[in-house]
C-alpha positions, 0 to 999 in steps of 0.5 A, a space after each residue: 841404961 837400955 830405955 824401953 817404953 816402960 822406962 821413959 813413962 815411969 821417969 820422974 822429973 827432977 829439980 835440975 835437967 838431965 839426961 838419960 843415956 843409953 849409949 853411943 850418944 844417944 839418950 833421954 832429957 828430962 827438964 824439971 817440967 817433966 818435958 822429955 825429949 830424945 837427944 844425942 851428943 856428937 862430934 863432926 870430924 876433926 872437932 872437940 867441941 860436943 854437941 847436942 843435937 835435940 831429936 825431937 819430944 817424947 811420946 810425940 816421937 816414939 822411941 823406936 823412931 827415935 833410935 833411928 833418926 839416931 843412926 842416920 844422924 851418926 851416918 850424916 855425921 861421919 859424911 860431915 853433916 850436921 845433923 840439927 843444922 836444919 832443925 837449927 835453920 828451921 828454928 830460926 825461920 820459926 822465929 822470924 815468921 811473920 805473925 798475923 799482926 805483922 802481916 796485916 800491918 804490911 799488906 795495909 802498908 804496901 798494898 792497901 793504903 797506896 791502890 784501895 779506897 777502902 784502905 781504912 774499912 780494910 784496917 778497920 775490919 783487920 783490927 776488929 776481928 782478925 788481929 784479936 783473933 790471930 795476931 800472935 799467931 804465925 801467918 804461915 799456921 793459919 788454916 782453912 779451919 782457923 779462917 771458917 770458924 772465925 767468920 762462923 763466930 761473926 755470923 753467930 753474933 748476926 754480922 752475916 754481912 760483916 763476915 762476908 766482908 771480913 772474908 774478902 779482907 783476909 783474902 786480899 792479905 792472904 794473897 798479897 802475902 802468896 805474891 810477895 812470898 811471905 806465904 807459899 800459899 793462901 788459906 783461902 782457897 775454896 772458902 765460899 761466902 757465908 752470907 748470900 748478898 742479893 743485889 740491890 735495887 732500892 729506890 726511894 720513891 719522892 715521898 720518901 726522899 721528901 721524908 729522908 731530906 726533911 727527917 735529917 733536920 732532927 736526925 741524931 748525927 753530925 751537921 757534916 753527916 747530915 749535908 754529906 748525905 744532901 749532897 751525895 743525893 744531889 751529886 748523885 757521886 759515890 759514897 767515899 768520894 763524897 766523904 773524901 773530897 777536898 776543896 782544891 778539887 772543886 773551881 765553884 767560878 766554872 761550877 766544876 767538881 774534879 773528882 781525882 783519879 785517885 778518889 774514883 772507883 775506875 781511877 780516873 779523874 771525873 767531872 761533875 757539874 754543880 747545880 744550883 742546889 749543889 752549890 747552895 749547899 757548898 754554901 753550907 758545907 764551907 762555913 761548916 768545915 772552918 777552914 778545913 782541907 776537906 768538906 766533911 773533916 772529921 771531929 777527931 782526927 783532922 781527917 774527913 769523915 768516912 763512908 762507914 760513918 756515914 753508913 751508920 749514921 743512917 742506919 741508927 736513925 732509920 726510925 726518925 726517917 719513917 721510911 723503909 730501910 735505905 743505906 746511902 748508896 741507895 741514895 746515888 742509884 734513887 738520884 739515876 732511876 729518877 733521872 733517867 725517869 725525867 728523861 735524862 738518856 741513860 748514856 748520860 746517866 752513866 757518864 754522870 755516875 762514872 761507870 767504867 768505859 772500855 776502849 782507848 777512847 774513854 781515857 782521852 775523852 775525859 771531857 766528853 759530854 760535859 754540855 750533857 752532863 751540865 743540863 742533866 744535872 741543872 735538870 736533875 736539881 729542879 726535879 730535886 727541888 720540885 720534890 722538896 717544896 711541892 713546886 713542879 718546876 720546868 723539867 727539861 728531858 735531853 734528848 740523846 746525841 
């Protein structure tokens, strides 16, 4: 039967499967969807068994077009090539294909959890927008596209930040994905913010940080919460590494807090001296932690509380604070501004904020300036203490080495 164009539109669908040959192998399959793809049944040379090779769907495939794939599958055969031996590869490589869901789950695996303290805000963000969105889908057919209308959809529900966030997430997975050659490429290429992010510089005033300190005693959230945030003011120490520590990092006999480097922004390890008003609050934090590992464990899951946590305990109870809005960290850059404004060098201030230091030196000199460290720190708790009772204790301004 010759096909032509009129042909192949006016087949009708049947019960069963079934092809409609023009010749020389060549023919038309028609399954009882009504589906209709382009076929031809071979030999290779010195086999008996046929085989049918799938040339692909119509009208996707134009008959013409499909005519010639034909011939040069009849001369690749009489070469003794296969030729759906490709599709067949191809069809297995299809099937085997990381889907995003799998991908996600490797890039937490081997890259997240092992090098990024941010490893459960990364799992977080993946399995709240990402995995829903794309997770049975294949890695590999994600697009530029795909990627902007997800972050649209998240700045539409007023998440401009989120989207930002988001974005850097599937960027990092995308990338770890390119290196491990799981991917030839990232989709990400060129995608910009959607959100412009200006930088900070929020500093409460001492009224406010009187406000902040009091407002907690009835502010809606967790006792571990409520003294994570004390200390974090006190310690001036980042968010995640509040949350995070443990009690073997702490010797409370020397006053000493270790912060391990696996826990600091610039791994490594960061000595923090207690004040008396850190170690009154240690007092605190123990019996509240009931022989738990962590200062701050978690109520759910025998774990600490985490950074995001903490950020949004702050942020439902910003009416019971009566102050301008702050997030946590504001709290770490207000303790700096404050010391350096009772007199604290700056360069001390660094140290004590552990900002990262060039050169070979900073990686042996992990004991450098803890003398500074240790009064900056007795100065910065009775500035602290003199802000909460209204009593201006004896502030003693450092003088620079």
């Amino acid at each position: 039967m010759k096909l032509t164009d009129a042909k192949l539109k006016a087949i009708r669908a049947g019960e069963k499967s079934r092809v409609i040959w023009e010749g020389s192998g060549f023919g038309l399959r028609v399954s009882p969807t009504g589906a209709k793809s382009f076929v031809l049944m071979f030999r290779m040379p010195g086999s008996r068994k046929a085989r049918l090779w799938t040339i692909g769907k119509y009208p996707q495939i134009t008959l013409a077009a499909a005519r010639r794939m034909a011939a040069q599958g009849r001369e690749k055969i009489l070469k003794g090539i296969d030729p759906g031996a490709r599709a067949v590869v191809q069809r297995k490589a299809d099937r085997e294909a990381y889907t995003v869901k799998d991908l996600a789950e490797e890039y937490l695996e081997k890259w997240a959890r092992p090098r990024k303290r941010s490893a459960r805000e990364d799992e977080r963000i993946l399995h709240k927008d990402v995995v829903p969105a794309w997770g049975n889908r294949k890695a590999k057919d994600i697009t530029r596209r795909d990627i902007i209308l997800l972050l649209d959809a998240i700045v539409e529900r007023g998440a401009t930040i989120q989207a930002n966030r988001t974005l850097a997430v599937v960027r990092k997975m995308f990338n770890f994905a390119a290196g491990r050659s799981i991917l030839d490429a990232s989709p990400c290429v060129a995608i910009t913010a959607p959100a412009r992010e200006n930088r900070r510089d929020r500093v409460l005033s001492e009224a406010e940080i009187k406000s902040f300190w009091n407002g907690l005693d009835t502010a809606g959230m967790s006792e571990a919460v409520k003294l994570a945030l004390k200390f974090q003011l006190t310690t001036a120490q980042r968010k995640g590494e509040v949350a995070g520590a443990e009690w073997r990092d702490f010797d409370l006999k020397s006053t000493w807090w270790v912060v391990p480097g696996e826990k600091t922004k610039n791994a490594m390890p960061h000595r923090v001296p207690l004040s008396p008003l850190a170690l009154g609050l240690l007092g605190e934090i123990k019996a509240l932690s009931n022989g738990s590992p962590f200062l701050f464990p978690s109520p759910r899951n025998g774990r600490h509380i985490t950074g995001p946590a903490i950020d949004h305990a702050v942020r439902v109870n910003h009416d019971v604070f009566g102050i301008e809005h702050f997030t946590p960290h504001d709290l770490r850059r207000t303790a700096a501004s404050l010391m350096t404004g009772a007199g604290i060098p700056r360069l001390i201030v660094s140290k004590i904020l552990n900002h990262a230091e060039p050169g070979v030196t900073a990686v042996y000199d992990r004991h450098s300036y803890d003398a500074e460290k240790r009064q900056a720190f007795e100065t910065w708790g009775r500035k602290l203490e003199s802000i909460l009772t209204g009593k201006t204790g004896k502030v003693i301004p450092l003088q620079a080495k």
